[in-house]
C-alpha positions in Angstrom: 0.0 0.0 0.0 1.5 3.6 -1.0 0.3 4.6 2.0 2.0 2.3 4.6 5.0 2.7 2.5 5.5 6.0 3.3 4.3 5.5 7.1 7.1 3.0 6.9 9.6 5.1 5.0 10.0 7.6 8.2 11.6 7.8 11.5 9.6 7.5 14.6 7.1 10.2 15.6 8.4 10.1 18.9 12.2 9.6 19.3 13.0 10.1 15.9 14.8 6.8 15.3 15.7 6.7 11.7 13.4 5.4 9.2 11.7 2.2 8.6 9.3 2.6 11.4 6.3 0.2 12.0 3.1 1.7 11.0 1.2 1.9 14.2 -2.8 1.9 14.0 -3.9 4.4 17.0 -7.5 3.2 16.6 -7.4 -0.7 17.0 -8.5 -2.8 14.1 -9.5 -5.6 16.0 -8.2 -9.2 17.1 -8.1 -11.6 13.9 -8.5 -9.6 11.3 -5.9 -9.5 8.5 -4.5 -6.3 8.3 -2.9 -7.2 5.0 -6.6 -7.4 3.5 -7.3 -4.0 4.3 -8.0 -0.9 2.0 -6.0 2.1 2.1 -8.6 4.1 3.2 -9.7 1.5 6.4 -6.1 2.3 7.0 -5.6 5.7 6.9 -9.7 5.2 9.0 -7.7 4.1 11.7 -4.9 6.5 12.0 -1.5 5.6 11.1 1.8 7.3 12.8 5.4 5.8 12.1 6.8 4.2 15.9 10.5 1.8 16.7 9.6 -1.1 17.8 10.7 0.2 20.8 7.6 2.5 21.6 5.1 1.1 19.7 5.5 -1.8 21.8 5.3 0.5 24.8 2.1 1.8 23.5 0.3 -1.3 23.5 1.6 -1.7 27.2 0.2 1.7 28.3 -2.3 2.2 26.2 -3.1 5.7 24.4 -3.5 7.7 26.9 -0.8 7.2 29.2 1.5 7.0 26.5 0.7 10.6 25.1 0.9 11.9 28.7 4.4 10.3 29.0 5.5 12.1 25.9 3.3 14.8 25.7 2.1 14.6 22.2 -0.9 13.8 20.4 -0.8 10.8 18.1 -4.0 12.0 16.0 -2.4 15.1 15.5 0.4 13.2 14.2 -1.7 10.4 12.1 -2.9 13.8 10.6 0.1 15.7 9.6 1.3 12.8 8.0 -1.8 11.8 6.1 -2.1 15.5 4.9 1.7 15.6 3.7 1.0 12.1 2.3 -1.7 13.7 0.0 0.5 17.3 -0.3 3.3 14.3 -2.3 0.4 12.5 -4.5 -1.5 16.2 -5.9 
């Protein structure tokens, strides 16, 4: 997916580690379903930010909230500027 590719193409929103991030989904898709099956846009549905395996591990262990306290930022804000610069590349 072009998308996920470029989710996957920068460093994480949060430490910076250089590039080749996971694409973390801030809104769960849900146990058992394939991710791998999904449209671009049920992707970019559920809000995608770049994270090292390092802290999006730590964000399923906190959970949202306590994970955006810890580093005060706002993953949707995030999951937004990237989706707009995503579309500012593909004009």
């Amino acid at each position: 997916m072009e998308y996920l590719e470029y989710i996957r193409s920068k460093p994480c929103c949060v430490c910076y580690a250089p590039p080749f991030s996971d694409p973390h989904h801030i809104k769960a898709i849900g146990m058992g379903r394939n991710r791998n099956k999904l449209s671009q846009k049920e992707h970019i549905d559920h809000g995608v930010v770049p994270l090292c395996r390092k802290h999006h591990q730590e964000f399923h262990h906190y959970g949202i909230k306590r994970f955006e306290k810890k580093y005060d930022q706002s993953l949707w804000a995030d999951a937004y500027y990237y989706l707009t610069t995503w579309m500012d590349l593909n004009e």
